[in-house]
C-alpha positions in Angstrom: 0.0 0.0 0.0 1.3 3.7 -1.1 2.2 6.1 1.3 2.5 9.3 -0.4 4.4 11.3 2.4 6.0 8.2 3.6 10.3 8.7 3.0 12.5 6.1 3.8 16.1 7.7 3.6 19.8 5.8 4.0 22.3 7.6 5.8 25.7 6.6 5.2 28.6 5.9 7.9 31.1 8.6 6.7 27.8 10.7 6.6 26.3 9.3 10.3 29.8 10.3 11.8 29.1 13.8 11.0 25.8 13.8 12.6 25.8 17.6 14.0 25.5 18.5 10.5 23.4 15.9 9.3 20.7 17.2 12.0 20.7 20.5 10.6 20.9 19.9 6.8 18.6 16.6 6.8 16.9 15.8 9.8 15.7 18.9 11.2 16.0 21.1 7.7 12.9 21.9 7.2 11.2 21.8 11.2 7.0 22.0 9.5 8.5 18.5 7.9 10.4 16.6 10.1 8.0 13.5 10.1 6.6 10.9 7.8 10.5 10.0 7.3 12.0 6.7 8.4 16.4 7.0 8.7 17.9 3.9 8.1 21.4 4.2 9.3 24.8 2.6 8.6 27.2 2.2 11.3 29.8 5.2 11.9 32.8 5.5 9.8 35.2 2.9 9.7 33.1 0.7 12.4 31.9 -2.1 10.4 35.9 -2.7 8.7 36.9 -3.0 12.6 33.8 -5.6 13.0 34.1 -7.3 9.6 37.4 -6.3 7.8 37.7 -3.1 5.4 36.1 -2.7 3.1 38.7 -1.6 0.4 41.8 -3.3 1.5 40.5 -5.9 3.3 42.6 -5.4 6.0 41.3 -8.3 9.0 38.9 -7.0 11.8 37.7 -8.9 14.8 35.5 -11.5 12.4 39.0 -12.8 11.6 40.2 -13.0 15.0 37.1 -15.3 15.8 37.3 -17.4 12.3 40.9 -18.4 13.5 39.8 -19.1 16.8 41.8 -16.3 18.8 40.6 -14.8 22.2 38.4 -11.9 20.8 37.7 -10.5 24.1 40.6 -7.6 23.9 40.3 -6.5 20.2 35.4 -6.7 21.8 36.9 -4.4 24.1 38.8 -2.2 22.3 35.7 -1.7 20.4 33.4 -0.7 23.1 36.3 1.6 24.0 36.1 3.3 20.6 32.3 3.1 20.3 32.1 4.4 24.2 34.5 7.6 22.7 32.5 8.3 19.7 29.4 8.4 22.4 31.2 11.4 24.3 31.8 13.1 20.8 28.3 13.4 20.7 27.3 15.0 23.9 27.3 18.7 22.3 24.5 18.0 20.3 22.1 16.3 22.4 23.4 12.7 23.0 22.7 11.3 27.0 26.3 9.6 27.5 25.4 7.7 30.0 22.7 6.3 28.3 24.3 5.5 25.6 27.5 4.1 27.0 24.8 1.7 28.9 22.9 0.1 25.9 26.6 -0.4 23.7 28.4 -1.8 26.4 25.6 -4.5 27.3 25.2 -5.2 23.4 28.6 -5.8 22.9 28.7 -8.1 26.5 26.0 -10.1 25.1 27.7 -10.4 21.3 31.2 -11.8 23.2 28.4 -14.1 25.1 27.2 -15.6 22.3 30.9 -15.7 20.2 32.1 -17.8 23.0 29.6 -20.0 22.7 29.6 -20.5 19.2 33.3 -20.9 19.4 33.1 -23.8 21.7 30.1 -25.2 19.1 33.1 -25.1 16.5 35.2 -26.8 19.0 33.0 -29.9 19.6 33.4 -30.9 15.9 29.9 -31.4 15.2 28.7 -29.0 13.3 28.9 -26.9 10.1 32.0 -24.5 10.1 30.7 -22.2 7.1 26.9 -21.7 8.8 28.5 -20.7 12.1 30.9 -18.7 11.1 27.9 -16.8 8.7 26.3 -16.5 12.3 29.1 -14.7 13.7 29.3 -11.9 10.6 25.6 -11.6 10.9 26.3 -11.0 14.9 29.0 -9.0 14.5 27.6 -6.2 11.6 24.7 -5.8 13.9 26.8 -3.6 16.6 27.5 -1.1 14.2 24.2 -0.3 13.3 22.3 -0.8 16.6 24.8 1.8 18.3 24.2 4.5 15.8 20.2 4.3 15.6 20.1 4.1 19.1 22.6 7.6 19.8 20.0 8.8 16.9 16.6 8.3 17.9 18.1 9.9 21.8 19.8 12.8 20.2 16.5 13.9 18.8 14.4 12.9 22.0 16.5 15.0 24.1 16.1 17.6 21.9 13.0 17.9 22.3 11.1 15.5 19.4 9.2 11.9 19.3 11.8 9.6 18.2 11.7 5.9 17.8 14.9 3.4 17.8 13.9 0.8 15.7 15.8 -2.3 16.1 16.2 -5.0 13.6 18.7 -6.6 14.9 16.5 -9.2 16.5 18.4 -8.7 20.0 17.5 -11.6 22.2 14.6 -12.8 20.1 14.7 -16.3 19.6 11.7 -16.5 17.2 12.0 -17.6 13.6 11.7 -14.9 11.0 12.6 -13.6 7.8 13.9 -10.1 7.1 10.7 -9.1 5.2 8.3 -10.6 8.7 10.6 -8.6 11.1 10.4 -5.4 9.5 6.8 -5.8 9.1 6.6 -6.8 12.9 8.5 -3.7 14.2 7.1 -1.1 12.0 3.0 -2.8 12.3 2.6 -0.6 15.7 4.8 2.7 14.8 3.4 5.6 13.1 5.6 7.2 10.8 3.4 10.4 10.8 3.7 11.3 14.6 7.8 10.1 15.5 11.2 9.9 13.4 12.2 6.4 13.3 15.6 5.6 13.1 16.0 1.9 12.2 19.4 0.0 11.9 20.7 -0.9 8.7 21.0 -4.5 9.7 17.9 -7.0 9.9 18.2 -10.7 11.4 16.2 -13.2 9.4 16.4 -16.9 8.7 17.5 -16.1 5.2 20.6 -14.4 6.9 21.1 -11.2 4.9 24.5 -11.6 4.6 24.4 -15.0 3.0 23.6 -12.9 -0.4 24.1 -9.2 0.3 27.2 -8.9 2.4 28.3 -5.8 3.0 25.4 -3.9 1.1 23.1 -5.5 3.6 22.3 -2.0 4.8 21.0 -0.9 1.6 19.0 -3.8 1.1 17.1 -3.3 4.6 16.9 0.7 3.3 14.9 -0.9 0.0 12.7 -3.3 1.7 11.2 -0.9 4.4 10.7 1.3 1.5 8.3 -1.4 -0.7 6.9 -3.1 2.2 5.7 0.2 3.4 4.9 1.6 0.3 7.2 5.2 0.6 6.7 7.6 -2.2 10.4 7.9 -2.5 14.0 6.6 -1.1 16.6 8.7 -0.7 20.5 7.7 -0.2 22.5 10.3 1.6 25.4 10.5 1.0 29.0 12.9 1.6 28.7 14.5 -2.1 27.1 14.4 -5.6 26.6 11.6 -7.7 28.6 13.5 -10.6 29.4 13.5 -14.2 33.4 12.2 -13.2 35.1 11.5 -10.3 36.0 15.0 -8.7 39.5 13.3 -7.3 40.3 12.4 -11.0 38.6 14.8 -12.9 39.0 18.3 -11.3 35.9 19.8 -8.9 35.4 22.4 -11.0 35.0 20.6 -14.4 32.4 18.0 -12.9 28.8 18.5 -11.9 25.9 16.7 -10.7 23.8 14.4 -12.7 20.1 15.5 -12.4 17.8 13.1 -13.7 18.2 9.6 -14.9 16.9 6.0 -14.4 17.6 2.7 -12.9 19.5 1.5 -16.2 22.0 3.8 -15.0 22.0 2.8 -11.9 22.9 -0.8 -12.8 25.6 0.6 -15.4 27.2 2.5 -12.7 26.5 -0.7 -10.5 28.1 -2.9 -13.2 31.5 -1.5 -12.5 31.6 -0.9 -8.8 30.0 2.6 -8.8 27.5 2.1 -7.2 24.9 4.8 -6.4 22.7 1.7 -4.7 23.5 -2.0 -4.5 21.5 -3.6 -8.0 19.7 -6.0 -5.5 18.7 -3.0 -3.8 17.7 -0.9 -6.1 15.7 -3.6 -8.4 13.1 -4.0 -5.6 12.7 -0.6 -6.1 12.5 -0.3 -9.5 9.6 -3.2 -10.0 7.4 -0.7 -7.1 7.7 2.2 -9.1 9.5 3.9 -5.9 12.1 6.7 -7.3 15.4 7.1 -5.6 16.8 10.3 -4.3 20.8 10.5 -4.1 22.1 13.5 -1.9 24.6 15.1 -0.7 24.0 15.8 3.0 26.7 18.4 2.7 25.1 20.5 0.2 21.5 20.3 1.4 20.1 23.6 -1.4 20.7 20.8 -4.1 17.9 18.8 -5.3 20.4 15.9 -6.0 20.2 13.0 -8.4 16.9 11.3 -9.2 16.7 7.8 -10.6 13.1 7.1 -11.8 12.2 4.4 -14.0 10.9 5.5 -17.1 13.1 8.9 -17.7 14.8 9.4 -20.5 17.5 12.6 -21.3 15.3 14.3 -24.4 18.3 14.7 -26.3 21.6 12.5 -26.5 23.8 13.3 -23.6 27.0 11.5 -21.8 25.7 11.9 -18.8 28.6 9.7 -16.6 32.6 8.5 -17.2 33.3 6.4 -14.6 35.3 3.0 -14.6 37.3 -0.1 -12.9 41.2 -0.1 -12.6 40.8 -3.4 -10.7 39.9 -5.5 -13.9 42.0 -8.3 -15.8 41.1 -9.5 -19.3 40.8 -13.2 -19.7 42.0 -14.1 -23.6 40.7 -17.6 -24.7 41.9 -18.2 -28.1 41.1 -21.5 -29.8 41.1 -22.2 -33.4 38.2 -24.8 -32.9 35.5 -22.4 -32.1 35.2 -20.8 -35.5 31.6 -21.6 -36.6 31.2 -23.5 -33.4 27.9 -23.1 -32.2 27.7 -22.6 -28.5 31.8 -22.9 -28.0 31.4 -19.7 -25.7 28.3 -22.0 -23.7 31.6 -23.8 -22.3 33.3 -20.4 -21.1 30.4 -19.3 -19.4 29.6 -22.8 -17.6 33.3 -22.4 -15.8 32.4 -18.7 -14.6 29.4 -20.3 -13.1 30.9 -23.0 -11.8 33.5 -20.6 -10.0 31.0 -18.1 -9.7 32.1 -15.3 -11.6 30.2 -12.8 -13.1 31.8 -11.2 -16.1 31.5 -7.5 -16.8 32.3 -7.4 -20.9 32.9 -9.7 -23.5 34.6 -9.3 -26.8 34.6 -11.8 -29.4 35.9 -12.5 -32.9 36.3 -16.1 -34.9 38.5 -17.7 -33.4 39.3 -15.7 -30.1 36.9 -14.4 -26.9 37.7 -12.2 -24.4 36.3 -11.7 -20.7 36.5 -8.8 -19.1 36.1 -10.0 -15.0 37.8 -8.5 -11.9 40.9 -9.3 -10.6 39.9 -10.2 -7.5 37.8 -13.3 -9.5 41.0 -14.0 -11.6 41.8 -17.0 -9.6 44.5 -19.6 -10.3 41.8 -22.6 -10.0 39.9 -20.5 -12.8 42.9 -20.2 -15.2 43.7 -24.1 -14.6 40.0 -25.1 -15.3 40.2 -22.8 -18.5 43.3 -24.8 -19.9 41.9 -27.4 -19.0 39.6 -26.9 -21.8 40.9 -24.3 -24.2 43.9 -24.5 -26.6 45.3 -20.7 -25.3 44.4 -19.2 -22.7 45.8 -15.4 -21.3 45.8 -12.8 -19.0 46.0 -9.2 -18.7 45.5 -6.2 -16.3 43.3 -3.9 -17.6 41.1 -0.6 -16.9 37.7 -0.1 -18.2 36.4 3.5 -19.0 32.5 3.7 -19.5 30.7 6.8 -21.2 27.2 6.2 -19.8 23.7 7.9 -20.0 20.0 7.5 -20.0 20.0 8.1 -23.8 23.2 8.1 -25.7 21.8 7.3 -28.8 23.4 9.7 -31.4 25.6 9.7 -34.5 29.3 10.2 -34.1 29.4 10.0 -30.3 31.1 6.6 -30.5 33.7 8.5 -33.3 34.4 11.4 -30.8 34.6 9.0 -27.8 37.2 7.0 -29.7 38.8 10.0 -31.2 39.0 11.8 -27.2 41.3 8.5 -26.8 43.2 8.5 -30.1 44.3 11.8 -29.7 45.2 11.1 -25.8 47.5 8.4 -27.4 45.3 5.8 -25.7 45.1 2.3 -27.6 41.5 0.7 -27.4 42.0 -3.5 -26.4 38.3 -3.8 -26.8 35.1 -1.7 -27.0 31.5 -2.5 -26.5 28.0 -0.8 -26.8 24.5 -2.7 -26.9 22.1 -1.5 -29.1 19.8 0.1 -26.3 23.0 2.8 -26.2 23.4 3.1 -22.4 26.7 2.6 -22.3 29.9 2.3 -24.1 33.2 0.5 -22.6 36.5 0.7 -23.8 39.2 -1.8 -22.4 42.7 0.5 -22.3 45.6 -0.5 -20.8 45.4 0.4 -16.9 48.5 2.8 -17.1 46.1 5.0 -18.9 43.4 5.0 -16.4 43.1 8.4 -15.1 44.6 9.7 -18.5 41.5 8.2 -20.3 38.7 9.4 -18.1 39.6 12.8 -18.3 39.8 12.8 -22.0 36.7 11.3 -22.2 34.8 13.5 -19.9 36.6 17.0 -21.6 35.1 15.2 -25.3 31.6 14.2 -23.9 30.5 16.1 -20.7 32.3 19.4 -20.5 30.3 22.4 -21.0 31.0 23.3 -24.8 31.0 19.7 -25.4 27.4 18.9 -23.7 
């Protein structure tokens, strides 16, 4: 059922940690419209890579110390340390310390609890090592998000508004569940209309939403409150603009915000790990006709990016660059596949088999080339692969994308390709379906950076628009 007032809105963790500003340029904005808005928050910055391990570099947090069966009580309490720190950062603008210091420091007492226990399950040798160590993850990325609602919902009680902490987490409830049940359960007595709910980005089901989402969990519990309770719109916050480049590669002052678009874009930008929302995320989305709202908390004046699904730019425009540096071409050449039908059916059954899912493919008579990331470009995979194949190579590569709601125009491939010729950029591959959304060009990754700027100075500078 459709709410039209109804928001449901994702506040990020680099965002979250900046929460004095957050209050004035989200929450408490516009003061004759402070309700009818549900906040679903990530954890602060940088506390889910100390639960889990980062996020980027994958540098070990406590998970691992558990998974190798090391005394996680010290690095548990170094944590509640840190999270009891962050607390008293927080006492300008409304928080109750002591309050809050109480409900982390039980949580986390409970969590080492239960991590013991599980760790002398493991011990016993009777049961699944994968499904408990699932458990603990699932455990430990509930923290995060249960301290931040909390410090949330009291900030704004203290301050002098109805606020609801709405937890997820399923803390001490035993009873079976899915994710989709529990929200229903703890949103079927709250109304939205009269208090700010602040609900953690974590949700416990039997499904486990980590099993599939992993780290974008929080994004997926931001998309199902939003269908299940029908909000007129979903909006990400974030620390800046989803823009035309990458302001760190580009230049700030050659990029600008994107306005309008649609969920194609979305997944294009999702495709190669920019990801305005997670694609399981935003799909849900997408099917309920629900728009998503990307803005930058910082700049609160700006209307910011709107992904809706049936827009389309009424005249051809690059509306994106973006790209992967973290990509490796797999080269299968085999002189047998020439007017083979179905030789590739055999490529693609090993990518499921490791499960891999490719972002390109390139392919001529008697050669095909998969465009994967590195991080998939395992030795098992290569082994299988010449196993099978006659010649079978690798390279490191960068993809570049020119993407946009509606690209469809004569030449722009010829002045995309040109931008690179003259940049003295050779093009490995290039690809571009006929629904013109997007076109990728495999360079070599040396010429990363080099090539997103030329791109972005040919297709989306101002006397290029």
């Amino acid at each position: 059922m459709s709410n039209n007032k109804l928001r449901v809105e994702k506040i990020g963790g680099t965002t979250m940690s900046r929460f004095g500003e957050v209050l004035d340029n989200v929450i408490l904005r516009d003061k004759n419209d402070i309700y009818n808005r549900i906040f679903v928050v990530s954890a602060y910055s940088g506390i889910t890579n100390e639960l889990l391990e980062h996020k980027k570099t994958g540098q070990p947090g406590i998970y691992q110390t558990f998974a190798q069966n090391e005394d996680i009580e010290p690095a548990m309490s170094k944590l509640k340390d840190r999270l009891c720190e962050l607390n008293h950062s927080f006492a300008g603008i409304g928080l109750n310390v002591k309050t809050a210091d109480q409900f982390i420091c039980e949580r986390i007492a409970f969590a080492v609890n239960i991590l013991k226990s599980m760790d002398n399950v493991l011990s016993s040798g009777y049961v699944n090592r994968t499904e408990v160590l699932l458990a603990a993850r699932e455990l430990l990325s509930s923290i995060g998000e249960m301290h931040s609602a909390f410090n949330s919902a009291i900030i704004l009680e203290n301050l002098g508004y109805s606020a609801t902490f709405v937890d997820l987490s399923g803390w001490q409830d035993i009873r079976e569940r899915t994710i989709d049940q529990r929200i229903h359960d703890n949103f079927n007595e709250i109304e939205p209309s009269k208090t700010i709910c602040f609900a953690t980005g974590y949700t416990k089901g039997t499904e486990g939403i980590m099993r599939e989402f992993d780290r974008g969990y929080s994004e997926v519990t931001f998309s199902k409150i939003a269908v299940l309770l029908g909000a007129a719109e979903a909006i990400i916050h974030k620390e800046y603009h989803l823009c035309s480049g990458d302001p760190l590669i580009i230049g700030e002052d050659k990029v600008h915000p994107i306005c309008n678009t649609n969920f194609d874009v979305a997944d294009q930008l999702a495709d190669v790990g920019m990801e305005a929302i997670h694609p399981k995320a935003s799909k849900p989305l997408e099917t309920a006709d629900i728009p998503i709202r990307i803005k930058n908390a910082f700049d609160p004046s700006h209307s910011g990016t709107l992904f809706t699904k049936d827009y389309l730019c009424p005249h051809s425009k690059t509306e994106v660059i973006t790209g992967s540096s973290e990509v490796t071409c797999l080269e299968i050449h085999d002189t047998r596949m020439v007017g083979e039908v179905g030789f590739d059916m055999q490529i693609m059954r090993l990518l499921l088999d490791h499960h891999i899912s490719y972002i390109n493919k390139a392919t001529n008579a008697n050669t095909i080339d998969v465009i994967i990331y590195e991080k998939d470009c395992t030795p098992e995979l290569i082994h299988d692969m010449r196993e099978h194949f006659e010649d079978v190579d690798t390279q490191d590569v960068a993809i570049v994308c020119a993407i946009g709601s509606n690209i469809a125009k004569p030449g722009i491939l010829a002045k995309a390709t040109k931008a690179l010729a003259d940049a003295d950029i050779n093009i490995l591959t290039v690809s571009q379906t006929s629904r013109q959304t997007n076109m990728q060009f495999t360079i070599d990754r040396d010429h990363f950076v080099l090539a997103q700027r030329a791109l972005h100075r040919a297709l989306c500078e101002e006397n290029n628009a």
